[in-house]
N, CA, C and O atoms as CSV, one atom per row, in Angstrom:
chain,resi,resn,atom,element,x,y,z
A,1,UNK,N,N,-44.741,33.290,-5.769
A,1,UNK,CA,C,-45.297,33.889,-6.963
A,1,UNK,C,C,-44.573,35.191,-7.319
A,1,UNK,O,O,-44.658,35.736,-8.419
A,2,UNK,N,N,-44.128,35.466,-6.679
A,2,UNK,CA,C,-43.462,37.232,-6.536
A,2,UNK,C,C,-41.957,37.013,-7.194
A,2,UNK,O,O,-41.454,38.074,-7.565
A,3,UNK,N,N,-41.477,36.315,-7.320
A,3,UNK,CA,C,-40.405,35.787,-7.660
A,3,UNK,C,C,-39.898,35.329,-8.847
A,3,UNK,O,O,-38.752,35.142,-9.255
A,4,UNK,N,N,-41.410,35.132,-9.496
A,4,UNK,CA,C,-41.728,33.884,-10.614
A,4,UNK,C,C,-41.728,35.085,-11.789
A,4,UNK,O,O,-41.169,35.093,-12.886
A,5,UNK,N,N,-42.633,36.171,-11.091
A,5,UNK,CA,C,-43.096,38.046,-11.766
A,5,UNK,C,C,-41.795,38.001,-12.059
A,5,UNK,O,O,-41.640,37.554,-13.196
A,6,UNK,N,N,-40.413,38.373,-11.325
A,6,UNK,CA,C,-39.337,38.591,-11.576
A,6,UNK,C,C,-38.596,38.086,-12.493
A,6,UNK,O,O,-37.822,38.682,-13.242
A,7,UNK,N,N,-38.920,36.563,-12.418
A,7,UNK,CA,C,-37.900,35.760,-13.478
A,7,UNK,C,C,-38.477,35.533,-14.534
A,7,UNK,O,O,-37.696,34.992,-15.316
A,8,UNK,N,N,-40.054,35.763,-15.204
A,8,UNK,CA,C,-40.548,35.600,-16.213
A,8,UNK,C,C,-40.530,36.974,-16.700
A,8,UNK,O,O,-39.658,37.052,-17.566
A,9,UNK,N,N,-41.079,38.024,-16.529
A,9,UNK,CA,C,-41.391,39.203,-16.811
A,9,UNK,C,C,-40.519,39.111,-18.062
A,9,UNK,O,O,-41.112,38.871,-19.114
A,10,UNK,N,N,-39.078,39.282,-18.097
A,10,UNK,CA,C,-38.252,40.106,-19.054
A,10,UNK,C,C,-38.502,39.294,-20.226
A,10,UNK,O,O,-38.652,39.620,-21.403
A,11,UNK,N,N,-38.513,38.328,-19.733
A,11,UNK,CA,C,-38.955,36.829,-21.220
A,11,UNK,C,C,-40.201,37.284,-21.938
A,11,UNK,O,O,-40.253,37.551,-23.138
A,12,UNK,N,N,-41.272,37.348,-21.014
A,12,UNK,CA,C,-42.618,37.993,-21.766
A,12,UNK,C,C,-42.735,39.026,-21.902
A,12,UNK,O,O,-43.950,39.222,-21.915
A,13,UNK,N,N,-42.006,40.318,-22.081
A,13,UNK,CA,C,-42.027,41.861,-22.329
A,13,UNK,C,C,-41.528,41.449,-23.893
A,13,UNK,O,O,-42.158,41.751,-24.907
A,14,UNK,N,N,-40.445,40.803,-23.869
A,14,UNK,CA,C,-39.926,40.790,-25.238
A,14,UNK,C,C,-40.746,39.720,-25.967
A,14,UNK,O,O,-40.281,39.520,-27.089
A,15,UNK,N,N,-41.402,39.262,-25.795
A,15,UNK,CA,C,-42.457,38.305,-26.119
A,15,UNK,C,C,-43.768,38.579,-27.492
A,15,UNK,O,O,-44.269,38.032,-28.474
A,16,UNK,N,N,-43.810,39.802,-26.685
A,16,UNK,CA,C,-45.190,40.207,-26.497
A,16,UNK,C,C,-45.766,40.846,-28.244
A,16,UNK,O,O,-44.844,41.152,-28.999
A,17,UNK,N,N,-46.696,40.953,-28.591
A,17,UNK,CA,C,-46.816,41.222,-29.846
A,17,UNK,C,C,-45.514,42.699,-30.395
A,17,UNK,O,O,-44.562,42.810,-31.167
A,18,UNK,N,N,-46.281,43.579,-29.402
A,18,UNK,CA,C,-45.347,44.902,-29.364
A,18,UNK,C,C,-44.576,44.740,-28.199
A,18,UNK,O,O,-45.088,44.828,-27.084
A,19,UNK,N,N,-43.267,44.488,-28.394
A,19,UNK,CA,C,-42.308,44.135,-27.282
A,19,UNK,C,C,-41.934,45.315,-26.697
A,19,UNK,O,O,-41.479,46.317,-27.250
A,20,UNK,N,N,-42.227,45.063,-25.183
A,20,UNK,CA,C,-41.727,45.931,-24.196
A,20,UNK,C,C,-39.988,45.694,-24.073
A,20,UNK,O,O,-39.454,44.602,-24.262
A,21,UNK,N,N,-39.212,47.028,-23.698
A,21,UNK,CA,C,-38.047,46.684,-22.963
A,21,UNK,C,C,-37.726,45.830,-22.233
A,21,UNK,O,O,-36.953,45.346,-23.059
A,22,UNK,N,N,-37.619,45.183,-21.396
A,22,UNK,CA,C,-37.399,44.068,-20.349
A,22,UNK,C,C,-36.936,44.851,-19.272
A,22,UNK,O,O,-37.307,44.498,-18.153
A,23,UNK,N,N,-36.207,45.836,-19.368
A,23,UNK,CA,C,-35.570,46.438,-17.919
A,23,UNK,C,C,-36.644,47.255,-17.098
A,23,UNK,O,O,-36.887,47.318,-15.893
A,24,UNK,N,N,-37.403,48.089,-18.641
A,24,UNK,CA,C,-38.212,48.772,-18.551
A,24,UNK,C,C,-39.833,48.089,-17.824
A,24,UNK,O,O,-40.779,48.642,-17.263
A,25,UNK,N,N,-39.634,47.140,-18.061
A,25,UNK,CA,C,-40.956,46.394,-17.831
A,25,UNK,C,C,-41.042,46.059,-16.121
A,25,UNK,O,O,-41.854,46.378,-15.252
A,26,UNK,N,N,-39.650,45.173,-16.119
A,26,UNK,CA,C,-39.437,44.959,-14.924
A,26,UNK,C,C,-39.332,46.145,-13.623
A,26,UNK,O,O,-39.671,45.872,-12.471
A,27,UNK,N,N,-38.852,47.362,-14.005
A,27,UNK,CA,C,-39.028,48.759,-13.641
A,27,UNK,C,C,-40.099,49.314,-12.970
A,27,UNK,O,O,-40.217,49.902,-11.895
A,28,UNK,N,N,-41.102,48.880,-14.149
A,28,UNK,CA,C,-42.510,49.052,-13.993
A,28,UNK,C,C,-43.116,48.484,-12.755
A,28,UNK,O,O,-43.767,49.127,-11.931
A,29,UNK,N,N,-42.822,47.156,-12.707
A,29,UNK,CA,C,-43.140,46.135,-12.123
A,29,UNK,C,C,-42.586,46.460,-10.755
A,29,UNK,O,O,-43.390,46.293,-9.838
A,30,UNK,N,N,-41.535,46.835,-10.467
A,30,UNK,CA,C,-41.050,46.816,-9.034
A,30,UNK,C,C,-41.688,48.347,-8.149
A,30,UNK,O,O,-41.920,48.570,-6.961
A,31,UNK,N,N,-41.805,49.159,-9.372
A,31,UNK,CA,C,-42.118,50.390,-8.358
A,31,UNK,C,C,-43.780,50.770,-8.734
A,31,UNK,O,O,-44.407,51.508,-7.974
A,32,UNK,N,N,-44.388,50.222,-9.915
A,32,UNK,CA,C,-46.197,50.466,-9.631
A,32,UNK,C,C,-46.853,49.305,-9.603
A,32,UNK,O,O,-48.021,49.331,-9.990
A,33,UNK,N,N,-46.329,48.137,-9.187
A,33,UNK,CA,C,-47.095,46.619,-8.459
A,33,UNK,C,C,-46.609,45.977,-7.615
A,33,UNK,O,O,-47.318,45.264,-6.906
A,34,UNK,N,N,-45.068,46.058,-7.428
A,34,UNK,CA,C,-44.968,45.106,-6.365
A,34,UNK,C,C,-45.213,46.145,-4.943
A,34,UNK,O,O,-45.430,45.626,-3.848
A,35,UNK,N,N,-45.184,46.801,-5.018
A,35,UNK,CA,C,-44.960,47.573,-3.421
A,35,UNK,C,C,-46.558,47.512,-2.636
A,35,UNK,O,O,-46.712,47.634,-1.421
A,36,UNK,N,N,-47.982,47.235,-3.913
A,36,UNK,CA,C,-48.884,46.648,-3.859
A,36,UNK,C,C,-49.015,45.327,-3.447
A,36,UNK,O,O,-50.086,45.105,-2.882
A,37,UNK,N,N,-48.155,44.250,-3.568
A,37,UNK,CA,C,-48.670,43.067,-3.447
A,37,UNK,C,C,-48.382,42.321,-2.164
A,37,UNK,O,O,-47.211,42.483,-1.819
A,38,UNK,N,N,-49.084,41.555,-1.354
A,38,UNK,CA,C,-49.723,41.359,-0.398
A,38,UNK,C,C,-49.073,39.833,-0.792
A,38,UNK,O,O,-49.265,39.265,-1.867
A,39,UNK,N,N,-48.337,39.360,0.227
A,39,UNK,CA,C,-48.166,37.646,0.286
A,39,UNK,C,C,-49.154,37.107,1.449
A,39,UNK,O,O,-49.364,37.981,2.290
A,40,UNK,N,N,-49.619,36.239,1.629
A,40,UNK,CA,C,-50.489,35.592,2.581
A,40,UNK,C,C,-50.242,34.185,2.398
A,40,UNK,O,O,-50.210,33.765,1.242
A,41,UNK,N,N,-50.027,33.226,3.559
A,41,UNK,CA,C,-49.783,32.204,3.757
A,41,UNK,C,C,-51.112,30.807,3.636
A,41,UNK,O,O,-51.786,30.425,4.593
A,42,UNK,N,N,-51.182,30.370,2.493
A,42,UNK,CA,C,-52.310,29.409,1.990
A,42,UNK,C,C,-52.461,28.558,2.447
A,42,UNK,O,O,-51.793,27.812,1.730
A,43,UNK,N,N,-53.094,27.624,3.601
A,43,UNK,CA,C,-53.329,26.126,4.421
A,43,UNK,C,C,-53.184,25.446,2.797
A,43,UNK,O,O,-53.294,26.101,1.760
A,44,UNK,N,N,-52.979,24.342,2.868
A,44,UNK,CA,C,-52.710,22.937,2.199
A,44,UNK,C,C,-54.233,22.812,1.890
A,44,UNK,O,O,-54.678,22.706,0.748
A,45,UNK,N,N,-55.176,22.840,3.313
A,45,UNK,CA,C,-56.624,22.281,3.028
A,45,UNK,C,C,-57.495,23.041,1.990
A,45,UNK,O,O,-58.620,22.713,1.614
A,46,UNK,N,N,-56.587,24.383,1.497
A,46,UNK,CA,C,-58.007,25.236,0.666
A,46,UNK,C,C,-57.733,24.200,-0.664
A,46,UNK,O,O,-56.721,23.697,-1.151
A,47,UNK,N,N,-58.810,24.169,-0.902
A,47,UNK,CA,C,-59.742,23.375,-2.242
A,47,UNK,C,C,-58.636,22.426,-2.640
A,47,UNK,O,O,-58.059,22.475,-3.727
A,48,UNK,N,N,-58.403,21.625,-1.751
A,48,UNK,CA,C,-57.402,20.079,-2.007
A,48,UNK,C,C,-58.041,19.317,-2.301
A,48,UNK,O,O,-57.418,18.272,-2.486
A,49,UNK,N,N,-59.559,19.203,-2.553
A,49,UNK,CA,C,-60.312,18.309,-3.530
A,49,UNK,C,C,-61.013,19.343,-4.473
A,49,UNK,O,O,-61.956,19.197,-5.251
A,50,UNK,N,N,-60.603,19.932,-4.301
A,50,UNK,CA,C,-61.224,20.843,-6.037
A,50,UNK,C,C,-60.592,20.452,-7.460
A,50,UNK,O,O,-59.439,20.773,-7.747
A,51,UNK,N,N,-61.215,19.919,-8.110
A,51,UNK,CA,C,-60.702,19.587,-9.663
A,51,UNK,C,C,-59.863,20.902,-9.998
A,51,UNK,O,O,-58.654,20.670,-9.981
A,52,UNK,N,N,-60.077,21.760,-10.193
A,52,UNK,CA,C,-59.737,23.223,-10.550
A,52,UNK,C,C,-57.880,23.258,-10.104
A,52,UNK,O,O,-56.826,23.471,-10.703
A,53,UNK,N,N,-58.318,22.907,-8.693
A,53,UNK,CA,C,-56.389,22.965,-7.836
A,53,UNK,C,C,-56.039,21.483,-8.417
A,53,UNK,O,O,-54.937,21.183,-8.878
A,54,UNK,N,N,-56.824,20.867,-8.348
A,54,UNK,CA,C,-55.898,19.298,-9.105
A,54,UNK,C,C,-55.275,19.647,-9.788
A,54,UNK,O,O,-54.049,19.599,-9.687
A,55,UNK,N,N,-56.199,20.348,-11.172
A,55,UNK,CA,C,-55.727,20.268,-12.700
A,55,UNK,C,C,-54.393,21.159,-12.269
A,55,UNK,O,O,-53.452,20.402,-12.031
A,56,UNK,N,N,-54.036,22.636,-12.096
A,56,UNK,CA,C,-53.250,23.156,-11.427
A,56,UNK,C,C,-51.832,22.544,-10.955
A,56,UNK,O,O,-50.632,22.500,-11.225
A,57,UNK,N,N,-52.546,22.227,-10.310
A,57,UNK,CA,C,-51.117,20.822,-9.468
A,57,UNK,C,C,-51.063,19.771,-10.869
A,57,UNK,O,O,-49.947,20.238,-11.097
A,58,UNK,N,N,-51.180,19.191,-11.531
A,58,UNK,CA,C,-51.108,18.664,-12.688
A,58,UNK,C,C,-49.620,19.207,-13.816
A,58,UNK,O,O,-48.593,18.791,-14.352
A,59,UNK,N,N,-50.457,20.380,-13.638
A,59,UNK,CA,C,-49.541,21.610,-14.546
A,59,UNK,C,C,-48.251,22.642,-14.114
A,59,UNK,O,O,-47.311,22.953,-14.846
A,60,UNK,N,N,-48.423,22.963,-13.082
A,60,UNK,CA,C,-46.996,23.609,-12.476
A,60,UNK,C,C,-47.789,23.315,-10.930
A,60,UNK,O,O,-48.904,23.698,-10.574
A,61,UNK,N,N,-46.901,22.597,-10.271
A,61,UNK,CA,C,-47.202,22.551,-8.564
A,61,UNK,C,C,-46.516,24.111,-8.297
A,61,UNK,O,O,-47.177,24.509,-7.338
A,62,UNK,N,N,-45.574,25.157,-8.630
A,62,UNK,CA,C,-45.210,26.489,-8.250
A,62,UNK,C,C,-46.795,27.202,-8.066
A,62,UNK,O,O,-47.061,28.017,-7.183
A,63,UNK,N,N,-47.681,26.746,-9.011
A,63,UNK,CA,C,-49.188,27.720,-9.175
A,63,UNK,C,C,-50.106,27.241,-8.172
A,63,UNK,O,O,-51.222,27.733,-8.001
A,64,UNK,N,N,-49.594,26.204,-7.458
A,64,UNK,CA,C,-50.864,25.808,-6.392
A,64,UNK,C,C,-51.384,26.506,-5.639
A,64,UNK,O,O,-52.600,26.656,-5.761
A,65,UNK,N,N,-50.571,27.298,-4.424
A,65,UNK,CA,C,-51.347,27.975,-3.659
A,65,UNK,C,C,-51.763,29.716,-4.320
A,65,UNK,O,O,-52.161,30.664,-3.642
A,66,UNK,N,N,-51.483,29.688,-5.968
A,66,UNK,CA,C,-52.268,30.723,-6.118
A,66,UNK,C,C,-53.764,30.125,-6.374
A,66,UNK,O,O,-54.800,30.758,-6.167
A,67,UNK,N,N,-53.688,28.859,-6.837
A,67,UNK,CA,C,-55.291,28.567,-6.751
A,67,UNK,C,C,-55.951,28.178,-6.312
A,67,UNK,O,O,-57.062,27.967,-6.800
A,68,UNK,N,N,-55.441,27.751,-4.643
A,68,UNK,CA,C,-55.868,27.260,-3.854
A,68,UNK,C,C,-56.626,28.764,-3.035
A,68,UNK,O,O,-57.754,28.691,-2.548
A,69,UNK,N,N,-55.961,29.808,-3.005
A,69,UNK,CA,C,-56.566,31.054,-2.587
A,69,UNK,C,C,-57.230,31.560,-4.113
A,69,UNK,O,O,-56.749,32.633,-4.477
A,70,UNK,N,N,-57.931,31.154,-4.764
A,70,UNK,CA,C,-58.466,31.570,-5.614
A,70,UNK,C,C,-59.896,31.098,-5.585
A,70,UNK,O,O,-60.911,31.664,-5.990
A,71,UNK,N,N,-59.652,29.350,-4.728
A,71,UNK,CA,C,-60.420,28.785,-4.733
A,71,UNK,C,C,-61.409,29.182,-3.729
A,71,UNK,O,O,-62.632,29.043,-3.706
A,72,UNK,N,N,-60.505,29.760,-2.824
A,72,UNK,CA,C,-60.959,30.475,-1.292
A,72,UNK,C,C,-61.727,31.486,-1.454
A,72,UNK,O,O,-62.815,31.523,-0.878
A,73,UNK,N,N,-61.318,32.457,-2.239
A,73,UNK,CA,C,-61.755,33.780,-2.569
A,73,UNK,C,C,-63.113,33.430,-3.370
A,73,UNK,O,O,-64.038,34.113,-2.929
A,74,UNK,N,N,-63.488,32.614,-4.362
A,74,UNK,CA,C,-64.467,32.100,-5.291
A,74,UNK,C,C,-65.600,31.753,-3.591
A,74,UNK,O,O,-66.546,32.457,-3.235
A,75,UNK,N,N,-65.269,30.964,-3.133
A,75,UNK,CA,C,-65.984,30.445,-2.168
A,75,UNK,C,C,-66.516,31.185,-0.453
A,75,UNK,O,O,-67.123,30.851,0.565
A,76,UNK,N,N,-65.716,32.484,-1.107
A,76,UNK,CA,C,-66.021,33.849,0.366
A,76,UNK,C,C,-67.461,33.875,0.577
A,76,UNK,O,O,-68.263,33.892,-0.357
A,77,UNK,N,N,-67.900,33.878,2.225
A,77,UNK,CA,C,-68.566,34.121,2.666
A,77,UNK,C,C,-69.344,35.806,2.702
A,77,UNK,O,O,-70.398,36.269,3.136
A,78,UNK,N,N,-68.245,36.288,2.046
A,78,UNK,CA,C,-68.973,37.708,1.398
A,78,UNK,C,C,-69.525,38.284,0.027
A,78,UNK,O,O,-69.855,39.369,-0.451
A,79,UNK,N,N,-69.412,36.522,-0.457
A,79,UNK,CA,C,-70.436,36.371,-2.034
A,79,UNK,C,C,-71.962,36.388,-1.628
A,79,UNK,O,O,-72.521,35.823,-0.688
A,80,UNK,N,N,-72.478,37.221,-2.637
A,80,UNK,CA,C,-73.889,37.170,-2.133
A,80,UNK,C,C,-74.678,37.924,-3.527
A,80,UNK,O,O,-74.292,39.004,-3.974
A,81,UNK,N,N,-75.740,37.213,-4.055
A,81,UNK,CA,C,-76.123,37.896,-4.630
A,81,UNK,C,C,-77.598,38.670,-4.324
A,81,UNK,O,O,-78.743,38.251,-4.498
A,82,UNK,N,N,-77.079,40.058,-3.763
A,82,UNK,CA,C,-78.597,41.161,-3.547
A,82,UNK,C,C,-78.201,42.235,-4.100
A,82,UNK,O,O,-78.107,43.246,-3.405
A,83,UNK,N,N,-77.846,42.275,-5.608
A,83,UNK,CA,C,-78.244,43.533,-6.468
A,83,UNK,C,C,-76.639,44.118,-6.204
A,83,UNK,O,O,-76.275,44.955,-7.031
A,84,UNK,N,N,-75.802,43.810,-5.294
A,84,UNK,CA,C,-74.629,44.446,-5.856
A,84,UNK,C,C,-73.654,43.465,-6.533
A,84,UNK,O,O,-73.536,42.260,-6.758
A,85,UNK,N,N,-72.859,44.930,-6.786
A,85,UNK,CA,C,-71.486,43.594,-7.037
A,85,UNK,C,C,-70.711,42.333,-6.566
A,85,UNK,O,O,-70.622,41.965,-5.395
A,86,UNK,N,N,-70.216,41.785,-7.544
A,86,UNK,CA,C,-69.887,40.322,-7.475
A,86,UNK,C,C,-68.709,40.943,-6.457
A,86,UNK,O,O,-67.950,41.841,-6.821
A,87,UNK,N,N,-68.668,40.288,-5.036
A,87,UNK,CA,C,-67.234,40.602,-4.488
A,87,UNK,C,C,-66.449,40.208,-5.028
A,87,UNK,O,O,-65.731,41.115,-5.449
A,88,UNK,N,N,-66.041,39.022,-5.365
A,88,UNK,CA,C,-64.546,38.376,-6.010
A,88,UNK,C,C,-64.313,39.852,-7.185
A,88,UNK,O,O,-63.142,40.136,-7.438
A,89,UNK,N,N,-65.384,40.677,-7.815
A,89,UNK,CA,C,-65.076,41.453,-8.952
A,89,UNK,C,C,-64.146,42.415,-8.086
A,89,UNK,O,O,-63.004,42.741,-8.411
A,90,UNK,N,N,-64.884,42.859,-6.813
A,90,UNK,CA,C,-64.040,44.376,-6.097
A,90,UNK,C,C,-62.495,43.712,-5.692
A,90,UNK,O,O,-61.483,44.347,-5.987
A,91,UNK,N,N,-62.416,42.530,-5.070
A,91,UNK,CA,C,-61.378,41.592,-4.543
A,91,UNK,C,C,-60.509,42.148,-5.254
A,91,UNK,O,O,-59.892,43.155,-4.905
A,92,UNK,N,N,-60.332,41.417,-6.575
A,92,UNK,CA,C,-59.580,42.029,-7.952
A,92,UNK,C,C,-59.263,43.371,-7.957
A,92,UNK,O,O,-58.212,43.932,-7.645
A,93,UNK,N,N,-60.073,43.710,-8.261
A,93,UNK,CA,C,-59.827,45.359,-8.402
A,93,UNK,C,C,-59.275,46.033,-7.447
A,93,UNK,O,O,-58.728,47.112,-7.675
A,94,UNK,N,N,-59.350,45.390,-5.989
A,94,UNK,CA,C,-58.350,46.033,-5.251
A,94,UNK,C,C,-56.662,45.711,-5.795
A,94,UNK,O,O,-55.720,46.484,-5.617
A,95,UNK,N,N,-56.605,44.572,-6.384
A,95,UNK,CA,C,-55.202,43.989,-6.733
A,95,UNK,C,C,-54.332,45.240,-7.537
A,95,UNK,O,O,-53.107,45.364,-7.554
A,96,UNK,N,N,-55.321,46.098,-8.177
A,96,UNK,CA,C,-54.655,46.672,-9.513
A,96,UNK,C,C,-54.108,48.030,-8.786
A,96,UNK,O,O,-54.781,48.511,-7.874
A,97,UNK,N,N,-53.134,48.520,-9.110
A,97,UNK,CA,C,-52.545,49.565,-8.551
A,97,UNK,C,C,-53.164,50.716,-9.030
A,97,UNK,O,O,-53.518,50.666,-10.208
A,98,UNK,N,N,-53.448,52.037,-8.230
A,98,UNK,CA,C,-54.126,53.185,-8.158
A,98,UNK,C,C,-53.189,54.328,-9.108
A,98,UNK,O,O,-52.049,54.724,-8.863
A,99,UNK,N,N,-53.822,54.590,-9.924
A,99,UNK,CA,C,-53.023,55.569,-10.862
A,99,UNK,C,C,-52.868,56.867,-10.265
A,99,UNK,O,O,-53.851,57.537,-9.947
A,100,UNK,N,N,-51.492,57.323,-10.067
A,100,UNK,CA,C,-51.055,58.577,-8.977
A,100,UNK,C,C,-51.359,59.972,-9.594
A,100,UNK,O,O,-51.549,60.126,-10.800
A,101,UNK,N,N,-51.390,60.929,-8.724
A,101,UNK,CA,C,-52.220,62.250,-9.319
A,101,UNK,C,C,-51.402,63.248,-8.802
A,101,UNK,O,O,-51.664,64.432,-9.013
């Protein structure tokens, strides 16, 4: 997936309604998200009968094991609903990089 950031990015900066630079974007990308991002190795078995990873695998097999750990994360044993937040919401929000001070 980290790879995919790399080779699409410059295509969709210039894309974009208000087009970003592409060098600039990618820039962005290498020094306030990737130094954030976390690879983890996905078993085959997460949600290999989930319609959700079918359709997925249908559409680009490259996107599988992001939704196969998506499927994982949806299905955490640290979902719970007693009055707080949705974990999968904090999950996320850890993803997003911390604005420096």
């Amino acid at each position: 997936m980290v790879a995919e950031v790399e080779r699409y990015l410059p295509e969709q900066a210039r894309e974009r309604t208000r087009a970003v630079e592409p060098a600039m974007a990618v820039a962005r990308w290498r020094t306030m998200y990737a130094p954030y991002v976390r690879v983890v190795d996905v078993p085959d078995s997460w949600g290999a009968s989930d319609p959700n990873v079918q359709a997925v695998a249908r559409v680009d097999a490259d996107d599988v094991p992001l939704a196969r750990l998506a499927f994982a994360l949806a299905r955490s044993p640290a979902d719970s609903d007693h009055g707080r937040a949705d974990s999968r919401d904090t999950q996320v929000a850890m993803c997003w990089p911390r604005t420096r001070t």
